[in-house]
N, C-alpha and C positions, 0 to 999 in steps of 0.2 A: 577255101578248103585245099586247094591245089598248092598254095603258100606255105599251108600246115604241114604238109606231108615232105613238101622242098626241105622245111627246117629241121622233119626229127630224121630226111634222110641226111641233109649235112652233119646234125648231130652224131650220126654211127658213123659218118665219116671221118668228121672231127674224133674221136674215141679210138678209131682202128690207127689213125696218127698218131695219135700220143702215145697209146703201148709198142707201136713202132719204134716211135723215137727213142723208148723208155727200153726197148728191151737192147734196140743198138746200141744204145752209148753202155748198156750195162756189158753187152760183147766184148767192146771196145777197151772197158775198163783192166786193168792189171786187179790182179787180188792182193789186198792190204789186208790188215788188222781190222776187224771191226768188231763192234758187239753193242749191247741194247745199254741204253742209260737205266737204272737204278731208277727204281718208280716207290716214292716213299706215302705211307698212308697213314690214316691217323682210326682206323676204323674200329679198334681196340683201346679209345680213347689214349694210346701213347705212340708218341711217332716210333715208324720201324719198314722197312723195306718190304712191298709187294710182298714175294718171295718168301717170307719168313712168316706169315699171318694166315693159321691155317682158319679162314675162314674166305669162302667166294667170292671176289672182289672181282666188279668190273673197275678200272679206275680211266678215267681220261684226264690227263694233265693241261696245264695251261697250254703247250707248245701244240698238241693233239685239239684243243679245242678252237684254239685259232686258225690250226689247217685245217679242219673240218668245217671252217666259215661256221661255229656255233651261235648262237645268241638268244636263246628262248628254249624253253622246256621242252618242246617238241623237235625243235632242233636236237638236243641233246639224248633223248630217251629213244630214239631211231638207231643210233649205236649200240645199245644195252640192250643184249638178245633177252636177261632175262628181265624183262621190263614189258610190260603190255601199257595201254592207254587210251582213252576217250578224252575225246574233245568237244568243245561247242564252241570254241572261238580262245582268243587272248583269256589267260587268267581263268579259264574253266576246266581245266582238264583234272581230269582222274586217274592217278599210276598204278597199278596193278604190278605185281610179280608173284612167280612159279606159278603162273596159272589159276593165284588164291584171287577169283573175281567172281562173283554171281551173277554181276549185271547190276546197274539202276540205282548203284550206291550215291548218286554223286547228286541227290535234292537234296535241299536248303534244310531239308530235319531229318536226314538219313543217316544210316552208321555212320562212327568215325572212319576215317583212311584206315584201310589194311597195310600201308605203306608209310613209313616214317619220313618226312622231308628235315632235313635239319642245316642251317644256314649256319655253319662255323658250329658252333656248341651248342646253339639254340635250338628248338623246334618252334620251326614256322607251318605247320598243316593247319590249317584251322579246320572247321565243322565240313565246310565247303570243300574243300581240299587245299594244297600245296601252293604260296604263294610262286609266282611265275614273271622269277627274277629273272632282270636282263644281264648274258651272260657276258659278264667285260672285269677286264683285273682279276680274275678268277684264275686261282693256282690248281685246283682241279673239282671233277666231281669224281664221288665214287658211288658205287653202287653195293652193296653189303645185299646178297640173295641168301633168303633164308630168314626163320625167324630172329629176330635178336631182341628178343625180348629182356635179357639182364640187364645188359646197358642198356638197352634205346624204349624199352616200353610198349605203354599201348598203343602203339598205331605204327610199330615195327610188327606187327604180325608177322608180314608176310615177307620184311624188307626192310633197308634202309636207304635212302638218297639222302648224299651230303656234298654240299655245296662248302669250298671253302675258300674263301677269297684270301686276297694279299695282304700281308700285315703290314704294319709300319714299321720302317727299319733306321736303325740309327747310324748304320753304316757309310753313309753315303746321298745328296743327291739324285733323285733321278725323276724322268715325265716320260710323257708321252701322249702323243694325239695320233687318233684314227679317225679317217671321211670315207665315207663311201657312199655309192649311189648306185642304184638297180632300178632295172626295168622288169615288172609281172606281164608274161602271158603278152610279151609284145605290143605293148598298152601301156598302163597306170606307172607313176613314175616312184623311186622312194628314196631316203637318204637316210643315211645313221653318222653322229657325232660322236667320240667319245675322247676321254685326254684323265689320264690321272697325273698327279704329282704328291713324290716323296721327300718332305722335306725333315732330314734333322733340325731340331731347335736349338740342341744341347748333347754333349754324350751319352744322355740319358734320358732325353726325348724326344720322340719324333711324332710327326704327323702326316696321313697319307687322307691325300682328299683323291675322289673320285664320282666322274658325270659322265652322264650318258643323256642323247636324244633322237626315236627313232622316229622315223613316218613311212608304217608301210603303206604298201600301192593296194590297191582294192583289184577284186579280180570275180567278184558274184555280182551279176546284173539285175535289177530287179525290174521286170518287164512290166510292160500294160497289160492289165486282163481285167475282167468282170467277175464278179458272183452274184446268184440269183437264190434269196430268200423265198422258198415258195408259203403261200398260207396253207394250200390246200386246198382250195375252194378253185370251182372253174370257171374263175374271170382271170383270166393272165394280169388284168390290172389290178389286182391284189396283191401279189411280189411285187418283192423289191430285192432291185439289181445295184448293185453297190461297183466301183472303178476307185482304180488304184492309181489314177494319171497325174494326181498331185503326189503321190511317193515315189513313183515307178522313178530310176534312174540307173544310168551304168556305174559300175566300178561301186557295187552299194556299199560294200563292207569296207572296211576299213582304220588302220588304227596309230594312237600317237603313243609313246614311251618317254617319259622324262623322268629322270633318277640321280638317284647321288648319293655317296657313302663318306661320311668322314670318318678315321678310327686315329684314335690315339695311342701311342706308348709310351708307358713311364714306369725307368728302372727305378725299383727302390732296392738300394741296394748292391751285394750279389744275387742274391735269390730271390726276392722277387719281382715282376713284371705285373700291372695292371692295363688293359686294355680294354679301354668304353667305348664303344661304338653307336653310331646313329645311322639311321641309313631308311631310305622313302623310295617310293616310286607312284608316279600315276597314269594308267592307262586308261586312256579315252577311243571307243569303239564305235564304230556306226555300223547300220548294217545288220546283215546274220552273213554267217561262215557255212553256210549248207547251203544247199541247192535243193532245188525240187525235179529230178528225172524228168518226171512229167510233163516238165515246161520243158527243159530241155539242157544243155551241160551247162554247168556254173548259175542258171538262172532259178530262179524264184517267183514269184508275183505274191507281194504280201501286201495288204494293206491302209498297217499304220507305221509309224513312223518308228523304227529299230535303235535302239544305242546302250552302252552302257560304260561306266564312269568308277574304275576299281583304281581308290587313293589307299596307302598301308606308310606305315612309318612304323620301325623299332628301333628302340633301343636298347643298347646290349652291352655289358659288362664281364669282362672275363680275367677275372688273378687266378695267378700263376705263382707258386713259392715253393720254400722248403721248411717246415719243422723237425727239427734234429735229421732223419735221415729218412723223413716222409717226402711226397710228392704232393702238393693237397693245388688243389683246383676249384676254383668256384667258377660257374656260369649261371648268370640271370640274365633276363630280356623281360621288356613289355610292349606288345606289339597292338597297334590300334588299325584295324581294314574297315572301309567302308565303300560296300559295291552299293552304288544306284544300277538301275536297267528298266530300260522299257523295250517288251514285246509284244509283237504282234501274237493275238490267243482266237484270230476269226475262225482256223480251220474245228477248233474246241464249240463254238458257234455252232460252224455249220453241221457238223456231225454231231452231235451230242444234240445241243437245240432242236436246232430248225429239224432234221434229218429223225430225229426221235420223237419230238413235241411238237413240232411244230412253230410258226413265227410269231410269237406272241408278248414279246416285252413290251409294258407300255410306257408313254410321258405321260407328263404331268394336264396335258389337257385329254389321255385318255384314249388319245391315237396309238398308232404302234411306230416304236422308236428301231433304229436301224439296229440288232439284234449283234452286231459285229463288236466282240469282245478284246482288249487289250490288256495287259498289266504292269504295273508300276510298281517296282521293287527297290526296296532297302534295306540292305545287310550289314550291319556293325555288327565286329568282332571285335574282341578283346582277348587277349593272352597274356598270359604272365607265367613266369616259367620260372623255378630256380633249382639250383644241384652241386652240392657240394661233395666232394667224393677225393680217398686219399689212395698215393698208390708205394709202395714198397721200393726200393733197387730192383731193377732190374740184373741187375747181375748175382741177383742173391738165386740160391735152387729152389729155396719159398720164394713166392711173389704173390703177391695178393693185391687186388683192388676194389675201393667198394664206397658205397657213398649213400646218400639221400638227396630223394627227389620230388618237388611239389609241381603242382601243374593247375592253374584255374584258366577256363574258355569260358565266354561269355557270347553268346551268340544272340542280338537280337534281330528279329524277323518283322519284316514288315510287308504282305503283299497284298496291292488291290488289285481284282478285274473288274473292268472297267467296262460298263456300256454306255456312251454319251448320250444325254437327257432321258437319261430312265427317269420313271416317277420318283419322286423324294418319299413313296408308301412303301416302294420296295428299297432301297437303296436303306448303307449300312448308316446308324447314324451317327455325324460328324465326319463324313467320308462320301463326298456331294459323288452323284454319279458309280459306284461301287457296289455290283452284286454281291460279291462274295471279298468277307478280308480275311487276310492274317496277319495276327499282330500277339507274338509268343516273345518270351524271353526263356531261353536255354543257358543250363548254367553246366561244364560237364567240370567236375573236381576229379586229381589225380595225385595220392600219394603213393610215395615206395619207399624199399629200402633192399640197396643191390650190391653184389657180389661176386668177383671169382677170384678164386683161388687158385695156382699153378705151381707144380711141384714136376724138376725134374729127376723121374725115375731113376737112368742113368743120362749119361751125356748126349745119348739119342732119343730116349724116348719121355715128353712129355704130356703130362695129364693135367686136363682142366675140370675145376668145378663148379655152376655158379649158380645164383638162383635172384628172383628178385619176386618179392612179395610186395600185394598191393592191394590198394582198397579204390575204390571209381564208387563218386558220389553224384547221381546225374539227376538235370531235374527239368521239366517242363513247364511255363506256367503261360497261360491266356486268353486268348481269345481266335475263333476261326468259326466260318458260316456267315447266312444270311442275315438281315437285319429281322425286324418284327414280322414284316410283311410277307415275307415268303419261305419256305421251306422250314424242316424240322430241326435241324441245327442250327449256328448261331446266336441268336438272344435267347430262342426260346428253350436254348440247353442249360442259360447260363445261373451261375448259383452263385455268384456274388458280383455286387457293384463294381466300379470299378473295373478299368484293365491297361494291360501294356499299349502305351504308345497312342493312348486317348482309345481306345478301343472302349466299345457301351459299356462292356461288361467283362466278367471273366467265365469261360465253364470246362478251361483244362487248368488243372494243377496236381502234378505228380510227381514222383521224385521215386529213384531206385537205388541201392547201394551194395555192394558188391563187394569180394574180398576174396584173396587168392593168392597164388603162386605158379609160377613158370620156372625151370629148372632146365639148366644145360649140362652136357657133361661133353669132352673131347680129348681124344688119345690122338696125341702125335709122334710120328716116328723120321725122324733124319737121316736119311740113307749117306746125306754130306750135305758139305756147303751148298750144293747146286738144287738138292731136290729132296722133297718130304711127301707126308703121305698123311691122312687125318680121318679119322671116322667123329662122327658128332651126332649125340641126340640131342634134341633143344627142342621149346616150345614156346608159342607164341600164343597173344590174346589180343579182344580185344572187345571196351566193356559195351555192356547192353545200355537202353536205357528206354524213353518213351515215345509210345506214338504219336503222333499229332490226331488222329482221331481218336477222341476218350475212349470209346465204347473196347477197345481194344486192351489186350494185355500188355503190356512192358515187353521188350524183348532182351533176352539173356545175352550173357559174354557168350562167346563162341571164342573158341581154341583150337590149333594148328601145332601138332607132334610132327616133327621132320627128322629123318633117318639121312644120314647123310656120309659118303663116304667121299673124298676129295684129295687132290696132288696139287703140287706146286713142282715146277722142273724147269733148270736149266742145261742145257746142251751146248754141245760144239763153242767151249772157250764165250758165253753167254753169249752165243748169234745167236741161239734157237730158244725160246722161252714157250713151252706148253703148260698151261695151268686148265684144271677141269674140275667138275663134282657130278657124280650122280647122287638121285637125289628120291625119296620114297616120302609124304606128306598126306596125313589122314587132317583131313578139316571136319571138325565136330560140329555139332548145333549151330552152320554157319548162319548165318544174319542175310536175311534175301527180303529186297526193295522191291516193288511194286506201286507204280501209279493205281491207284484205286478208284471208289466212284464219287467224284465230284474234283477229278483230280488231286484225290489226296496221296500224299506219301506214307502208304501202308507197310511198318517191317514188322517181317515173322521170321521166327528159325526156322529152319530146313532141317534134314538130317546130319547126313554124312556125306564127304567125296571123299576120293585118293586122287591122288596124285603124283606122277611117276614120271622123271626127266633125267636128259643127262643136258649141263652145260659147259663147256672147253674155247678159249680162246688159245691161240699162236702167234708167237712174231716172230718175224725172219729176216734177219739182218743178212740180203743176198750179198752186197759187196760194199764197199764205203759207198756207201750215200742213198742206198738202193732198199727199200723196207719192205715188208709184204704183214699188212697184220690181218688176220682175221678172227670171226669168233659167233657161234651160232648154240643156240637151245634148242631141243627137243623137248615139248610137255605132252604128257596124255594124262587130261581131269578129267574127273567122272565122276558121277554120285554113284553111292555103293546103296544107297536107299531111295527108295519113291520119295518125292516131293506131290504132297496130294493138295498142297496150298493150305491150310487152315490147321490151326494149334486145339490144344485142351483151353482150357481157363487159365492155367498156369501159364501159358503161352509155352508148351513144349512140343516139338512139331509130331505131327501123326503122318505115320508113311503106312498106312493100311486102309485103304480105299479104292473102289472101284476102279475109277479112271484117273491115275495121275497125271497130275499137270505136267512131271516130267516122273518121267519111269527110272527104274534103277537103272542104272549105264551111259544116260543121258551127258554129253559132251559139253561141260560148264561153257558158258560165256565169253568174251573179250578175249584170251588169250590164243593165238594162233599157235596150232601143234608144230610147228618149225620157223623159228626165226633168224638170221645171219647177217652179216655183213663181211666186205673184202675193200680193204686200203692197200693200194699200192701207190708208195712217194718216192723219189729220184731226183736228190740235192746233188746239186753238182756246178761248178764255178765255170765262169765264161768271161773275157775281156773284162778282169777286176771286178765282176758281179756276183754275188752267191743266190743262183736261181733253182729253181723247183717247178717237176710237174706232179700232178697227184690225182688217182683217180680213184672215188669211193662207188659201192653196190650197197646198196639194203636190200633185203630178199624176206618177203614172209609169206605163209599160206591164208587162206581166209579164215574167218571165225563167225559164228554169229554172236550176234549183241543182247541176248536173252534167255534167260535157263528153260520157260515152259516152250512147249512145243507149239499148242497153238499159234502162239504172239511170234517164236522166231519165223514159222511159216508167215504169219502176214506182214512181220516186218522185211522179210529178208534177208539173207545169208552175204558176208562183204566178203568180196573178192579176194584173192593174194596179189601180191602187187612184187614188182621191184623198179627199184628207182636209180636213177644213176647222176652223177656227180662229178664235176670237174673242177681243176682249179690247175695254176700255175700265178708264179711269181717273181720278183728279183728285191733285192737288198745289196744295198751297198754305203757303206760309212753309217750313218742314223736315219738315213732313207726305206721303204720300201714300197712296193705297189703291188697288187694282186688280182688277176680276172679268175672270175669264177663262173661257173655255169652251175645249177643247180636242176634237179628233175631234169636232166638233160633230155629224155623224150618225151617229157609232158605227159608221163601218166598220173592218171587221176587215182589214187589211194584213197582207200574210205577207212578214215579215221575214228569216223560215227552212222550210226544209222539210225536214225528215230522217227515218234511220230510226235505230235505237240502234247497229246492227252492218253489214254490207253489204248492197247494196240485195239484191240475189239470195236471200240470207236472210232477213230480218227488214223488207224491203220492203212487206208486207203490211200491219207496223204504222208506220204514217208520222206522224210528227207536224208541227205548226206550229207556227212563233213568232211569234205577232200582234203588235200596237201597242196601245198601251194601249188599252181603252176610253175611253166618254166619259167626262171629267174635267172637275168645277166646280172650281174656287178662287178663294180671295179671300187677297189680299196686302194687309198694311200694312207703311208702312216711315216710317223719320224718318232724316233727316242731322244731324251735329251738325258 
């Protein structure tokens, strides 16, 4: 303990030094010319300067993402105030922004993403959420807050994230390799490899290979302990106490990253460019990433044995031309994920079971079998994606762009829980061992057809218009419950032979179809080259479709109107760059998740919330070499109507009932009312070296992770946190090296807060999902 407290006081030691040294040498310094580099975005599907795109753009560049030591999804959405997020480990997280979150969205047959992820031109979101690529060769991410439903669709409700990595260029040669190695939490060890190379083939083609390989350090201990199955009867020899001393182990979590991208270019022509792309990753996990309080920091006591296995490959194709005096684009992909996972499901056991019912599962010779429940999951996705769309000169005072878009997801489901040697009377059949399966096939279809339009007024003032209509065709079909032998669902729902994935039978099959329109409109006005100014109304959707328990209704689209007024500005000879929006958003009929009984994923529409924020980032070029950026959100969500839990028939939500589950005024879920950050870097040359120090803050307040009141009371309310962050470095010729410290005082952030099954049930055993610990590394890299 005495060690701990030595290192996070070095730590504020270390820290009070570096802004030392960081603010003397800037004393020290003569004033020069300086000013901020030109940040270009693509977020209006045509490249164009930050500053000139009146739509809310957080953007982080390659050069910003390397100093910010980025490399994973959670790395990067820690900078993006308007960004909320849930986790449960590698490859699980859920993105939320402005606040549009209800909680609980993020199981295997829940709404789509309210948040659009898009890798280059593609949409990679699957059912599940946002593939959780590793961040290397990446030219930047941006963040688009706000609905952008014309361009980007259903599951831009509330946002977009776009990932846009490096192309291949015919200009020229180039590589590069980076090694690094870090230590977690003064413990477990880890390394990351990466190295791409750009080779022209020809004038006219080139190819850019690119590999990455991560292994992080584990840092959740999974201890020894006991549980005791009681029968009920008053012989103590009738329980049964179960031990975890063949899983128990330190460092339990843990994970591997292997990946790799090739893309091609091939001029045809002058005008046109095709570019096909392929590109994989697979992570391998052990472990869980939460902890249980109760046992104590970072620890657990689970016990069966934890992992999971998320492989994805797409392929992607992007032309690029001109027809007479068009811009015309096409983007396709087809992308294949398939998560395996096994979890441990005893605390569902013992509180549901044992704790309700009592200990009573039997084997096959009619004793009682050990009661301790696990599950084995398999999730294959499929996506296919395509969008052709043309766009006008830009130098014309009309401009127009617009296009069509298809989208088919494929989601099969596969999960067993698991009790070893239950009877083969109860168990599912063809699924040895399995009280309860799922085994569904989801199909969600998505057409459109999109729009805008720009005309300017005069030389200062333009107006946009745009809309994009669409139809969402979504369908359920299979199998879920017990076998013959026990309970009321399962076989004895089911109404035809047959089912998905060897399943006995089938007794869901439903399908929903929808049709619609989303409409933006936006007045800009240019005071000058340096600064503008934009009001926008727009709206977002996004579609309904089915539940996994039949006896239920379909649940509708829900839609998001967002009021929006917004600046772009530069200052002082472009040292000082202020961009902001405040921002006003009514969420209708929203789509709200719930674990139900038997652990199923129950959605129903809600009412209504609003939603009311302002968000503004700054940079500040203090002297040559010297930067200060920061950038923070304010949300305040709220439902304007009771949430009483339960619809009509039609599945339309009823807010007139005695005791709602959450009352009108009730403070939505996941998004914290203030979130920020503060970068300060100071490049500067020493004995023929080009070195740097840099020190970042993340700062958020708490939130709870659940709309009813009940459930957030026995779940708990997560903390606010801020975290701090160091790095320094040197380069010289095609050399560099880099230390970094990371959580520099080892505070624990809760990322997640859950329980295994419904809060009512298994409420008692809550877990967290922290942020890494403290983490040293040291980077070398060389360009060729």
């Amino acid at each position: 303990m005495t060690s701990r407290k030595n290192f996070k006081r070095a730590g504020v030691y270390s820290a009070a030094l570096l802004a030392s040294t960081m603010l003397t040498s800037v004393a020290a310094q003569a004033r020069q010319v300086v000013s901020l580099e030109e940040v270009v975005v693509t977020a209006q599907k045509r490249s164009e300067n930050l500053q000139d795109v009146p739509v809310s753009i957080q953007a982080l560049g390659e050069a910003k993402l390397e100093q910010l030591q980025i490399s994973n999804f959670v790395d990067y959405v820690k900078y993006l105030p308007s960004v909320s997020f849930t986790t449960a480990g590698p490859g699980f997280g859920q993105v939320y922004m402005r606040g549009v979150a209800s909680g609980g969205d993020g199981n295997h047959s829940g709404s789509l993403p309210s948040v659009g992820v898009y890798l280059d031109e593609q949409p990679i979101s699957t059912i599940q959420g946002a593939l959780d690529i590793h961040v290397y060769d990446v030219a930047r991410v941006e963040a688009l807050a706000g609905p952008q439903g014309t361009l980007y669709g259903a599951s831009s409700q509330a946002g977009t994230l776009r990932i846009i990595t490096n192309k291949p260029s015919t200009a020229g040669f180039s590589a590069g390799v980076d090694v690094e190695v870090n230590q977690v939490d003064g413990d477990d060890m880890g390394h990351v490899e990466e190295a791409f190379v750009n080779i022209p083939l020809s004038d006219t083609i080139a190819v850019r290979l690119v590999g990455w390989n991560e292994e992080t350090a584990g840092y959740i201990d999974n201890v020894v302990g006991t549980r005791t199955y009681g029968r009920g009867t008053a012989d103590p020899s009738d329980d049964l106490t179960i031990s975890n001393a063949t899983t128990a182990s330190e460092n339990y979590n843990g994970s591997s990253t292997r990946g790799g991208r090739a893309a091609l270019r091939v001029e045809l022509g002058e005008n046109w460019v095709i570019t096909p792309t392929i590109m994989g990753q697979r992570t391998k996990t052990s472990g869980i990433y939460s902890y249980d309080p109760k046992v104590g920091d970072l620890e657990v006591t689970h016990f069966y044995p934890e992992a999971s296995d998320d492989k994805w490959v797409q392929a992607a194709m992007t032309i690029e031309g001109q027809i007479a005096n068009l811009d015309v684009t096409y983007a396709g992909s087809y992308l294949k994920r398939t998560v395996d996972t096994r979890q441990d499901y005893s605390d569902y056991s013992y509180f549901y079971d044992q704790v309700g019912y009592g200990f009573y599962w039997t084997n096959d010779t009619g004793g009682l079998a050990n009661p301790s429940q696990y599950i084995t999951g398999k999730d294959d996705y499929k996506k296919e994606s395509h969008e052709i769309r043309i766009a006008t000169p830009d130098d014309k005072r009309f401009r127009l762009i617009g296009g069509l878009f298809y989208q088919k997801q494929q989601h099969g489901i596969t999960q067993r829980y698991k009790i070893d040697g239950i009877s083969y009377d109860i168990e599912v059949p063809g699924y040895s061992d399995t009280i309860w399966l799922t085994a569904q096939q989801r199909i969600d279809r998505d057409t459109a057809a999109f729009g805008e339009a720009y005309f300017d007024i005069t030389p200062k003032l333009t107006v946009m218009g745009g809309i994009r209509f669409f139809k969402s065709d979504n369908s359920l079909e299979g199998f879920y419950g017990y076998g013959t032998g026990y309970g009321g669902t399962g076989e004895r729902a089911c109404f035809r032979a047959g089912g998905v994935n060897g399943a006995p039978c089938t007794n869901l099959d439903k399908r929903v179809k929808e049709t619609g329109n989303v409409p933006k409109v936006t007045l800009t006005y240019k005071f000058d080259d340096d600064k503008l100014a934009y009001v926008t109304y727009s709206e977002g959707f996004r579609p309904g479709g089915i539940n996994r328990r039949a006896t239920l209704p379909p649940y509708q689209a829900d839609y998001l109107k967002n009021y929006e007024f917004g600046w772009k500005t530069s200052w002082m000879e472009n040292r000082f760059r202020w961009n902001g929006a405040v921002f006003m958003e009514d969420w209708q009929n929203f789509q709200f998740s719930i674990l139900g009984a038997n652990g199923l994923t129950e959605i129903k529409n809600a009412n209504e919330a609003r939603i009311k924020g302002v968000e503004s980032d700054v940079t500040l070029a203090v002297t040559q070499g010297f930067t200060i950026s920061a950038a923070a959100t304010y949300t305040d969500a709220k439902l304007t109507a009771n949430y009483c839990g339960f619809t009509d028939t039609s599945g339309n939500p009823v807010t007139v009932c005695p005791t709602p589950q959450a009352p009108d005024g009730t403070v939505l879920p996941v998004t914290p009312k203030f979130k920020a950050n503060l970068t300060a870097r100071y490049d500067f040359s020493f004995s023929g070296y080009d070195a740097y120090l840099q020190a970042s803050a993340v700062h958020q307040t708490g939130s709870w992770t659940d709309l009813r009141i009940v459930e957030r009371e026995i779940i708990g309310r997560q903390s606010g946190y801020t975290l701090v962050d160091l790095s320094g470095g040197v380069t010289r010729d095609d050399w560099s090296m880099a230390l970094y410290v990371k959580n520099l005082t080892d505070k624990r952030a809760s990322l997640n807060r859950y329980a295994q099954c419904a809060e009512s049930v298994c409420g008692a055993q809550t877990y967290i999902t922290p942020n890494q610990p403290r983490t040293i590394g040291l980077k070398v890299g060389r360009k060729f």
